[in-house]
C-alpha positions in Angstrom: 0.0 0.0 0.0 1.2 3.5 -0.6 1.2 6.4 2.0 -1.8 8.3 -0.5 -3.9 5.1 0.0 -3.0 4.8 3.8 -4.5 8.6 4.2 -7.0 7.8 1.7 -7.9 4.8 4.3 -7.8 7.2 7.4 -10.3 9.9 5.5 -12.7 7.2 4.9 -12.7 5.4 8.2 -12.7 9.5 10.1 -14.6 11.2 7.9 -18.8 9.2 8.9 -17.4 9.5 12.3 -17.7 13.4 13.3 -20.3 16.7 12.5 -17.8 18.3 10.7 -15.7 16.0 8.0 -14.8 19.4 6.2 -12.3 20.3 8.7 -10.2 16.4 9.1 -7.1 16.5 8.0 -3.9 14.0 7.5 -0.6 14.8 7.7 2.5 12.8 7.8 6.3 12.8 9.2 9.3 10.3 8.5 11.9 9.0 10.5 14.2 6.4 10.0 11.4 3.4 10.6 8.1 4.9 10.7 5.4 6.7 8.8 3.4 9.1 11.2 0.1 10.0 10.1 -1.3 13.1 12.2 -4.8 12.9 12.1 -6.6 16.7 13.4 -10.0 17.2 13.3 -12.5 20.0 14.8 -12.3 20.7 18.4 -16.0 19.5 18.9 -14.8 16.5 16.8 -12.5 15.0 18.9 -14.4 13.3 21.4 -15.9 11.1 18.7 -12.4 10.3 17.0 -11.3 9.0 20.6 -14.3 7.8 22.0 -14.8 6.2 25.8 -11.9 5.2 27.3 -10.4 5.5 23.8 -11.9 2.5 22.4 -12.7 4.6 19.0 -9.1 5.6 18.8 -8.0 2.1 19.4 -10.0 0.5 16.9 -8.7 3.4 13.9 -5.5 2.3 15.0 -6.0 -1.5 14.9 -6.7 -1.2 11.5 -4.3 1.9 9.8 -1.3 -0.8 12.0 -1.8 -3.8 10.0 -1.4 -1.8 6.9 2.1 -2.5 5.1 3.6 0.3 3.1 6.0 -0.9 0.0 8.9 0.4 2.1 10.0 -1.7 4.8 8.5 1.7 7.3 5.6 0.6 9.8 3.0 3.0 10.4 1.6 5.3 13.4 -1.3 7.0 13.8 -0.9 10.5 15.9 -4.1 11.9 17.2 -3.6 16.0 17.7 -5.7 17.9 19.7 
């Protein structure tokens, strides 16, 4: 999978979830073995992205980890509030 489809992933699973889908965006870093995806939404968003006791947030990141990019990088999935 490439990094476009990996955000392409995180827009679809993010974007049914909150009021305002406008305002999510992706961004990503790179370090020597990772791919971090920042993930921001709106303010009034947020408590829908993580959910109780973060079980939302958990289950987005279940899913975006088991994705394998072409390079031998793993993936994260950064949250920002």
């Amino acid at each position: 999978m490439t990094e476009a489809e990996v955000t392409n992933l995180i827009l679809t699973i993010v974007k049914p979830l909150v009021e305002n889908p406008d305002d999510v965006q992706v961004g990503q870093k790179q370090d020597d073995h990772y791919v971090y995806f920042e993930l921001s939404v709106n303010a009034d968003d947020i408590g829908r992205i993580i959910g109780k006791h973060g079980q939302v947030a958990q289950a987005i990141r279940t899913i975006i980890y088991g994705v394998r990019l072409a390079s031998s990088k793993r993936v994260r999935l950064n949250i920002l509030d």
